[in-house]
N, C-alpha and C positions, 0 to 999 in steps of 0.2 A: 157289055155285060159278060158274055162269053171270056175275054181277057180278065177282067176282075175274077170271074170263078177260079179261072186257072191258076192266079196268082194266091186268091184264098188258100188254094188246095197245096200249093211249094212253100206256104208259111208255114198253115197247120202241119204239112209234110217233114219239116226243118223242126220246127220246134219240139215234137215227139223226138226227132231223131234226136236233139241235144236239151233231151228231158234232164232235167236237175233230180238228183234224189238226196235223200236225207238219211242218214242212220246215226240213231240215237241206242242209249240202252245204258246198265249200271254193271259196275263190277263191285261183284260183294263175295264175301267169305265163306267158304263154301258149310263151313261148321254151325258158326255164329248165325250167317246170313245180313250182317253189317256190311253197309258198302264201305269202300275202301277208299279212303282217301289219297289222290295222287301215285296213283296207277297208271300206266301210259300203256293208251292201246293207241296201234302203229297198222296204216292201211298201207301193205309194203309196195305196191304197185304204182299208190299214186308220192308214195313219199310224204303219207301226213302223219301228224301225232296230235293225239289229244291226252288229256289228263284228266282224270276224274275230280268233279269238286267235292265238298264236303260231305255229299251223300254217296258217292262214287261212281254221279250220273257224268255221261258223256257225250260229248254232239258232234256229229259231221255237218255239214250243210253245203252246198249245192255242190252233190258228187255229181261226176258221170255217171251214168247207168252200167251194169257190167257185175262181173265175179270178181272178187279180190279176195286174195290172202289177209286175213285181221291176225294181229295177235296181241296180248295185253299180257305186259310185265310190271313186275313190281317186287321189289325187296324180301324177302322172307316167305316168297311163293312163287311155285311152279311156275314156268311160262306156259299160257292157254293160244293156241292158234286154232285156228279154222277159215273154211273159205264162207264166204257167205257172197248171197248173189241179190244184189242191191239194184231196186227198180220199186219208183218212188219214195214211199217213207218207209223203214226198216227199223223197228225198234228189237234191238237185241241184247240179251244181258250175260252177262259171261260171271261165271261162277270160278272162281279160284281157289287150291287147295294150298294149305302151308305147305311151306318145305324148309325143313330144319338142316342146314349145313353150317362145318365150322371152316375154319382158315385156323392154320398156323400162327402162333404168336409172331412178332417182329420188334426184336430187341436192338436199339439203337443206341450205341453209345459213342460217347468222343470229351477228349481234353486238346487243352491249347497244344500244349506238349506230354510227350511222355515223361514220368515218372521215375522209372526205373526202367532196367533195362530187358525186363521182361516182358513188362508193357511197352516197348516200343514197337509200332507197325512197320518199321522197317526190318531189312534183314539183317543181321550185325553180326561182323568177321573180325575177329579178333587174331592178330598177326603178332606173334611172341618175336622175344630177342633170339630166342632158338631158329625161328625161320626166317628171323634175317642175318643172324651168323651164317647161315646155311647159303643166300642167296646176297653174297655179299656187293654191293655197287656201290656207285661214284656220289649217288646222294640217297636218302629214305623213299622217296618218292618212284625213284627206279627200282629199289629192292621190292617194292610192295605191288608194281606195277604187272607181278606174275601172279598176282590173288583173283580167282575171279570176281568178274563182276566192276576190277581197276583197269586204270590205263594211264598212260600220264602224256601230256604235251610238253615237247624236248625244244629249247629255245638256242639250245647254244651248249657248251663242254659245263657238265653239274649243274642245269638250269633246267628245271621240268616242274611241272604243274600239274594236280592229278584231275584224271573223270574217273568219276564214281557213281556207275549207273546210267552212262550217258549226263550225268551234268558235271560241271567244271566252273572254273571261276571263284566269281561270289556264293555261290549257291551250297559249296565245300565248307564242312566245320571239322574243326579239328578237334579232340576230345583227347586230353593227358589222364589218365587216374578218374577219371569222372570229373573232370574240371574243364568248360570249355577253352581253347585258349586261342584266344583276339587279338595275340601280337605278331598272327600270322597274316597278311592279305595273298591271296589267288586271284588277283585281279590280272587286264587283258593285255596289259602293256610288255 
């Protein structure tokens, strides 16, 4: 009998110690007084979230017992925090006020290709017959090789190949008069 008691008293003793608590409550508008729908209040100690349903009620169920930091956010109003110290059932309602903020517009645009040459998003150097009379060499590709930005790979005596920009090869178009022109290849051979 005496052992039964004992062991009554380390149930009851355990059980209060990992008492289950509850906290409920509504989050509504602090003007109107309408709950709000889909609100997230966040218990940050234990890492939970709940969301409020259609009347802006919300439920924890079997917390620890303890102080936690709550706060409930939601879109187009203040964020509300407080500590609140939870033992048993807790019904608490959080009141929210608007908060009117704007954001900057964010204008996106884009074409397959450019246009014109004004509309191109690249940088564009135009190299006159004046600055290659000036820096005269053995082919076009080495005279222009002094522009920033170029460079050329040298295969052999008049044999080079440009990079422009760090790319080279295929990735190179060649533009006469504003006409591309395709009877040129920069390939790797």
């Amino acid at each position: 009998m005496k052992h039964t008691f004992i062991l009554m008293c380390c149930l009851l003793g355990a059980t209060l110690l990992y008492a289950q608590s509850v906290f409920t409550g509504r989050v509504y508008d602090a003007k109107t007084n309408t709950g709000l729908v889909g609100a997230n209040v966040y218990i940050e100690d234990l890492k939970l979230t709940a969301t409020t349903d259609s009347m802006g009620y919300f439920e924890f169920l079997e917390l620890p017992a303890g102080s936690y930091t709550v706060s409930a956010k939601m879109v187009g109003y203040a964020m509300k925090q407080g500590i609140y110290s939870l033992k048993g059932t807790v019904n608490q309602d959080i009141k929210m006020e608007a908060y009117d903020y704007e954001i900057d517009e964010v204008v996106v645009t884009g074409q397959m290709r450019a246009t014109a040459i004004t509309q191109t998003p690249q940088a564009i150097t135009e190299v006159s017959s004046d600055y290659l009379a000036h820096n005269a060499s053995t082919n076009i590709v080495d005279a222009i090789a002094k522009v920033p930005g170029l460079s050329a790979i040298t295969n052999g005596q008049s044999i080079a190949k440009p990079v422009i920009r760090g790319l080279g090869y295929n990735r190179v178009v060649t533009v006469n008069d504003g006409v591309r022109q395709e009877g040129q290849q920069w390939g790797d051979e």
